[in-house]
Each structure stands twice: as structure tokens, then as C-alpha cells.
C-alpha positions in Angstrom: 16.6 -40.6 10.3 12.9 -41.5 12.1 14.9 -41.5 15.3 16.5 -38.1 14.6 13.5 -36.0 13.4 11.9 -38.0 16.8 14.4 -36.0 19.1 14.6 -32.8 17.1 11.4 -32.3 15.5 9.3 -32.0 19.1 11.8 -29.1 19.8 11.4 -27.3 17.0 7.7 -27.7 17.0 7.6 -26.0 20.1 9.5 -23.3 18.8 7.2 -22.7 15.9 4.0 -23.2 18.2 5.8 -19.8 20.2 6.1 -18.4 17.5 3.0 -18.8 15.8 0.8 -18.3 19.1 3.2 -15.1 19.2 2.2 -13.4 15.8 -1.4 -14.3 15.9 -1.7 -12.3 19.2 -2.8 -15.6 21.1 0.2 -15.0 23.4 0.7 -11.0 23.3 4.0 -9.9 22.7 4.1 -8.1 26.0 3.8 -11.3 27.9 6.7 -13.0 26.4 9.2 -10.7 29.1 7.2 -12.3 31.9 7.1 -16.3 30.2 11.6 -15.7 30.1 11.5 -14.8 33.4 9.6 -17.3 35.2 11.8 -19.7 32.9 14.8 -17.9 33.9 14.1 -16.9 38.0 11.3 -19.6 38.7 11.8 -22.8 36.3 15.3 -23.4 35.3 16.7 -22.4 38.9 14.2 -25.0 40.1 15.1 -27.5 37.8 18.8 -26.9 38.8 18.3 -27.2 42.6 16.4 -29.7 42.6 18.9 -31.9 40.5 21.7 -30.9 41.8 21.0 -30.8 45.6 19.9 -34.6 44.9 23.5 -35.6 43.1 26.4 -36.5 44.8 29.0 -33.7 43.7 32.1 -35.1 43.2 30.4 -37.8 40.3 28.8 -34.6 38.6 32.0 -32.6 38.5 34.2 -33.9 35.5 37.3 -31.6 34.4 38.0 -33.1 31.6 34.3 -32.1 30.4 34.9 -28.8 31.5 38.1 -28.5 30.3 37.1 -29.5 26.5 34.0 -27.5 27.0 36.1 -24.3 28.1 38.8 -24.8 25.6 36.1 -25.1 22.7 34.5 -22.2 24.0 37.4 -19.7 24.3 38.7 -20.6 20.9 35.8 -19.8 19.4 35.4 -16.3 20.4 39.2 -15.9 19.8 38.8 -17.0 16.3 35.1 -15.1 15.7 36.9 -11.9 17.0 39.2 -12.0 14.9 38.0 -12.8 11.4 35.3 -10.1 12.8 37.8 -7.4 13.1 40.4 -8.4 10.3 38.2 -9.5 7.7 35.1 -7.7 8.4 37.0 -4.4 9.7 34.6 -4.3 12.9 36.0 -2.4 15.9 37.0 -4.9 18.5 34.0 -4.2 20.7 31.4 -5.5 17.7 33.9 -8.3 17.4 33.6 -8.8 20.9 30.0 -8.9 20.4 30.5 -11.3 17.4 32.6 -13.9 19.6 29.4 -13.5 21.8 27.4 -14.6 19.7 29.2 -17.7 18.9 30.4 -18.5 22.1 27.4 -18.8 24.5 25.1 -21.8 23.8 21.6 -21.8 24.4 22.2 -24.5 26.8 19.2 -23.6 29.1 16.3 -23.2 26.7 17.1 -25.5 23.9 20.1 -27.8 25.0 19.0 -29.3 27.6 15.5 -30.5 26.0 17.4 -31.9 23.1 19.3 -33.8 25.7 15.8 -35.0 27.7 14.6 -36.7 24.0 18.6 -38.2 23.0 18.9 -39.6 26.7 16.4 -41.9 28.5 18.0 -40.1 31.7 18.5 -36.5 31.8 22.1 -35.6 31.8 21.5 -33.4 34.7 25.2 -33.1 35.2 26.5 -32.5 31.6 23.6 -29.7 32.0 25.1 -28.1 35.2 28.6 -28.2 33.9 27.6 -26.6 31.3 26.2 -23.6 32.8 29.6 -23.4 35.3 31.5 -22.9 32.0 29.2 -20.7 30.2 28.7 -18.4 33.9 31.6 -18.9 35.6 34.4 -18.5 32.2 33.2 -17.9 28.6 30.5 -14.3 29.7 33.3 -13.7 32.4 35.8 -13.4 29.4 33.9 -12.0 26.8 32.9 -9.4 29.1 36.3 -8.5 30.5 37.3 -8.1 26.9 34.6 -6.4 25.5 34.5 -3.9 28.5 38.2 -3.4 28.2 38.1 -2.4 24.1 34.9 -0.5 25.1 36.9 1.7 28.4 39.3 2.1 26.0 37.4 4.0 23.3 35.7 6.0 26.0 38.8 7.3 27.1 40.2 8.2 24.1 36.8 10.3 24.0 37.2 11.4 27.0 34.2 10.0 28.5 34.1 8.5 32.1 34.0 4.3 31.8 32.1 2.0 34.0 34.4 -0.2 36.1 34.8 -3.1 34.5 35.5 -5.7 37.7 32.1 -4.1 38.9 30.3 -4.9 35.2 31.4 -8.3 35.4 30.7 -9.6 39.4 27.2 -8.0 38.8 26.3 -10.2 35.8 27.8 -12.9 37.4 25.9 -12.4 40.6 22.7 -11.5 39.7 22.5 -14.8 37.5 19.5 -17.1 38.8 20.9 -19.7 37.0 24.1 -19.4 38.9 22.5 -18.9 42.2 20.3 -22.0 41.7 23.9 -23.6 40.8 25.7 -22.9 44.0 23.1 -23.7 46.4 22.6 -27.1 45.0 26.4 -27.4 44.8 26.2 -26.3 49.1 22.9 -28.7 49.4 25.2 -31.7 47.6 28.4 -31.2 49.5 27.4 -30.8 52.7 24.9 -33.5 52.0 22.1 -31.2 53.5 18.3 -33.1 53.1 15.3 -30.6 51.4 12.2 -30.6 53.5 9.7 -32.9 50.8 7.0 -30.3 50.6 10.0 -27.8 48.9 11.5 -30.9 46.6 7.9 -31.7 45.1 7.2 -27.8 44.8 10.3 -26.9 43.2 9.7 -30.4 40.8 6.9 -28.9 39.8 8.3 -25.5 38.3 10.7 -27.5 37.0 8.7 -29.3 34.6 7.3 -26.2 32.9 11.0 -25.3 32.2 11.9 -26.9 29.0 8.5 -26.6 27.5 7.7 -23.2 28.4 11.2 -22.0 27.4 11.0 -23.4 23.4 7.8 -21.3 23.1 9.3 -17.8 24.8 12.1 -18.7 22.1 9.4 -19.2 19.4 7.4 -16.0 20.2 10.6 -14.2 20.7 11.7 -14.1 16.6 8.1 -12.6 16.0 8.9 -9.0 14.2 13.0 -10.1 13.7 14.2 -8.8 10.5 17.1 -9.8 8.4 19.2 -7.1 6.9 22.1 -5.4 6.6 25.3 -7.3 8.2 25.0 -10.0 6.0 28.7 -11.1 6.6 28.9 -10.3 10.1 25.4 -13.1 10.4 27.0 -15.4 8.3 30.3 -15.4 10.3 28.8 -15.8 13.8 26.4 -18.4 12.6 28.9 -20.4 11.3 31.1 -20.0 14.4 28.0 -21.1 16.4 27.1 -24.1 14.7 30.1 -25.1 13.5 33.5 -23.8 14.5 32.6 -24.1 18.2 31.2 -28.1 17.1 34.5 -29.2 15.6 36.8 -27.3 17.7 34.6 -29.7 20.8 35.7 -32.9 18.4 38.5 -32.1 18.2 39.6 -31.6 21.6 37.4 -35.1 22.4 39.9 -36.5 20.7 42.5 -35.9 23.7 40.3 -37.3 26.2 39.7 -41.1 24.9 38.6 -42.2 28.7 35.9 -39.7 28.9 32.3 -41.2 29.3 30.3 -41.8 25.9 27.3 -40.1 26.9 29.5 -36.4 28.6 31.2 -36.5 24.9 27.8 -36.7 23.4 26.3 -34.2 25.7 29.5 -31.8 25.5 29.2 -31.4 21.4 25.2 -30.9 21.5 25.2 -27.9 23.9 28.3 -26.8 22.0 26.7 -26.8 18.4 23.6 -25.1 19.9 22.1 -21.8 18.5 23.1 -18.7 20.7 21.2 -18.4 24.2 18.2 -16.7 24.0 19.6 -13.0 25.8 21.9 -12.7 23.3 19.7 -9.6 22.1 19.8 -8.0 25.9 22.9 -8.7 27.1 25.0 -7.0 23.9 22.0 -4.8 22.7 24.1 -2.8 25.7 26.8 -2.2 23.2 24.7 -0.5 20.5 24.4 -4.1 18.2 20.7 -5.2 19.8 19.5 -5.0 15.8 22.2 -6.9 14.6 22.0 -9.8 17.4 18.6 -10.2 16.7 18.5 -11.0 13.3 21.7 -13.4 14.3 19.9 -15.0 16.3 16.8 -15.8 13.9 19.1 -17.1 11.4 20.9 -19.0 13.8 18.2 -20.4 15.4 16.6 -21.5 11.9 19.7 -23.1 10.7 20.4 -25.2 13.7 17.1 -27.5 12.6 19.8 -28.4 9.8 22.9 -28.5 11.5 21.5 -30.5 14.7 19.4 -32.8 12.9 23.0 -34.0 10.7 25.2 -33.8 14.4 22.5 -36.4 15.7 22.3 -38.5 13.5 26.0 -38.9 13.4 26.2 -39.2 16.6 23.1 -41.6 16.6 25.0 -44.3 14.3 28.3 -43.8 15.7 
């Protein structure tokens, strides 16, 4: 259990250093916008680059761990969505936003430093398959069908709807995380060098990543309130930290020759707590209360829930 609480108790400390640096006005609320985004434009993308670019391709890219990853994934909002419209009698836009919720991992912010304390060496490339799922099919998805149930109800009001192919490429796009990915994909496969001075600069903002990012989470859940929606939190939480787990185990099961560690590193990032946007990115669809206080809970729980997963997977 020592070894466990040694891997997620650092992460969590973070977390409540944010948070408590955060409400005692040593870190203003105001600055916590500009923290994400040199964590989300500066650090991470560097971190990304600079792992990649260095990687041979071909022994990162594993379909098998995408495929389980993917499959896991897409379940998981189908079956959110639809205990979130049948049984909570949500319109299929908030049970979009429910499948969310419980489909996209904070694998950026708190996944991969979980992975830095299980691994001796970083699984860089568990880390950058993940984000090629999360970026390149599960937001894709949910936001092709959240866009489509939300067109819909605009035109039975009448009202004019955004295109939704034009919605979707500009998320996808404008993703720093994703741009970071393809240019060390381009830097790997055409086996292109990066000038020293660039690698040891970009190594650089890449170690304030992981740190940085557990305390912008921290300060983040300052003010967060829970109420109202009780069901709706309980259902996405659940789906989060453990549909989305099991449904991962599961499908493991049909890949027996898959490496130990990618098996490892596939369930943790899937039985993360939502990313960290989750807020932003559906607060769009009128629910940024709602996924606020989901993510809190979430958040709060995981403590519990990836504490038992590693030390299960610890003794096994």
C-alpha cells in the first residue's frame, strides 16, 4: 500500500497545494487562465515534440492499444448517453454532454504524471497514443453527435445552426496538443535531427508540464459547488472511473500478446478523472455549472478509485 500512496499521493498533493495556494489568494484566480495555457500551448506541446521527434515511429504506434483504447472509449459515451437520456430523461444534447464527461481522460494533466511515478521510464508512447485517440476519435465523435442533436433542435426552432464539419475541424485544428503531435510524428518519420539549442529549450518547458499542470487543476476547483444534478454527477462519475476502466479490461482480454506495461498504461489514462476543459469545452452547450461540479467530484473520488486500480495492478 506504501508503494501505492508513493505514486498517487505526490499527485494529489499537488493538486491540493493548487488549490490551497488558489483560495488563499497566493496564486490569484485570474492567473490560473494563463498557468493552463502555458501548460497547454508552451509545456505539454513541448513535452510531446520533444519525445516524440526523438522515437522511432513505427515502435510508438501500437493498434492494438489504440484499438482497445478507442473501443473503451466509444462504449462509454454510448452507454453514458443513454442511461443519461432514458433514465435521467436528459435531451440527447446533455447526454451528449454526459458521455463527455465520461469519455475524455485527463490524460495530459494528471495521467501522464501518474505514469512518470508507476514507470521508471516515461511511457512516452502510451502518452502520445493516447492523445491520437482522445483528439483524433472520441471529441471528433462526441462532437459530431452532440452538434447533430444540437442542429437538430435549432431547426425545429427555426434558428440558423453552425456547420457542424466546420465546429469539429476547428477544435481539431486549433489543438496545441495535436499540433505538437504531428510535427513530432513528421520529425520521427522522416527522421529529421532538431538543432540542440531547440531540443534543450523545448526540454526545459517540458519539465514544468506535469507539475505545473496538478496545481492549475488544484486551483481550478476553488469556488466549485455541488448541487442540483445529483444523478446526472453520480452517473458520469461512475462512467469515468469505472465503466470506461472495466470496459478497457475487458477488451485487454482479447489482446493476450499486448506488452505488460501499454496494458498498464491503457487502463490508468482510461480510469482517469475527466480532462481539465471539460468545463469550457461543453459550458458551450449551456451545462458549464453542471460540468464543474462533475468535475470536482470526479476529481475527488479518483484519489479512491486510482489508489485501488494501482494497487491491483501493482501485485498483479
Amino acid at each position: 500500500m506504501d508503494v501505492v500512496l508513493n505514486i498517487t499521493a505526490p499527485i494529489f498533493l499537488l493538486i491540493l497545494v493548487g488549490f490551497v495556494a488558489a483560495r488563499y489568494g497566493f496564486i490569484p484566480l485570474n492567473a490560473l487562465a494563463g498557468l493552463s495555457r502555458f501548460v497547454l500551448y508552451l509545456a505539454l506541446p513541448s513535452l510531446i515534440f520533444v519525445k516524440l521527434s526523438a522515437m522511432d515511429f513505427w515502435q510508438v504506434f501500437h493498434p492494438d492499444y489504440i484499438l482497445v483504447y478507442a473501443l473503451g472509449g466509444l462504449g462509454t459515451f454510448l452507454v453514458t448517453m443513454l442511461l443519461g437520456w432514458k433514465l435521467i430523461k436528459a435531451d440527447l444534447v446533455t447526454a451528449g454532454v454526459f458521455g463527455v464527461g465520461a469519455t475524455m481522460s485527463n490524460s495530459a494533466f494528471i495521467g501522464f504524471p501518474v505514469l512518470l511515478q508507476f514507470f521508471d521510464e516515461p511511457m512516452t508512447q502510451a502518452f502520445v497514443m493516447a492523445l491520437m485517440v482522445e483528439n483524433l476519435i472520441l471529441l471528433p465523435v462526441c462532437l459530431i453527435f452532440i452538434e447533430t442533436m444540437l442542429g437538430q433542435q435549432r431547426q425545429l426552432q427555426g434558428a440558423n445552426s453552425k456547420s457542424l464539419g466546420w465546429v469539429v475541424i476547428k477544435r481539431i485544428t486549433t489543438n496545441p496538443l495535436l499540433i505538437a503531435l504531428t510535427a513530432g510524428m513528421c520529425f520521427s518519420i522522416l527522421s529529421l535531427p532538431v538543432p540542440e539549442f531547440a531540443q534543450r529549450g523545448l526540454s526545459l518547458l517540458a519539465d514544468g508540464a506535469a507539475p505545473t499542470a496538478l496545481v492549475v487543476i488544484g486551483g481550478s476547483l476553488v469556488g466549485v459547488s455541488i448541487r442540483g444534478h445529483l444523478s446526472a454527477i453520480a452517473l458520469v462519475a461512475v462512467a469515468k472511473l469505472i465503466l470506461f476502466p472495466v470496459l478497457v479490461m475487458l477488451l485487454l482480454m482479447l489482446t493476450p500478446e499486448m506488452n505488460q506495461a501499454l496494458k498498464v498504461s491503457v487502463l490508468v489514462f482510461a480510469a482517469m478523472p475527466m480532462f481539465s476543459t471539460y468545463p469550457i469545452v461543453c459550458g458551450e452547450y449551456g451545462q458549464r455549472s453542471f460540468c464543474a461540479s462533475t468535475l470536482l467530484v470526479t476529481t475527488v473520488l479518483s484519489f479512491l478509485t486510482l489508489s485501488i486500480l494501482l494497487r491491483f495492478l501493482a501485485t498483479s
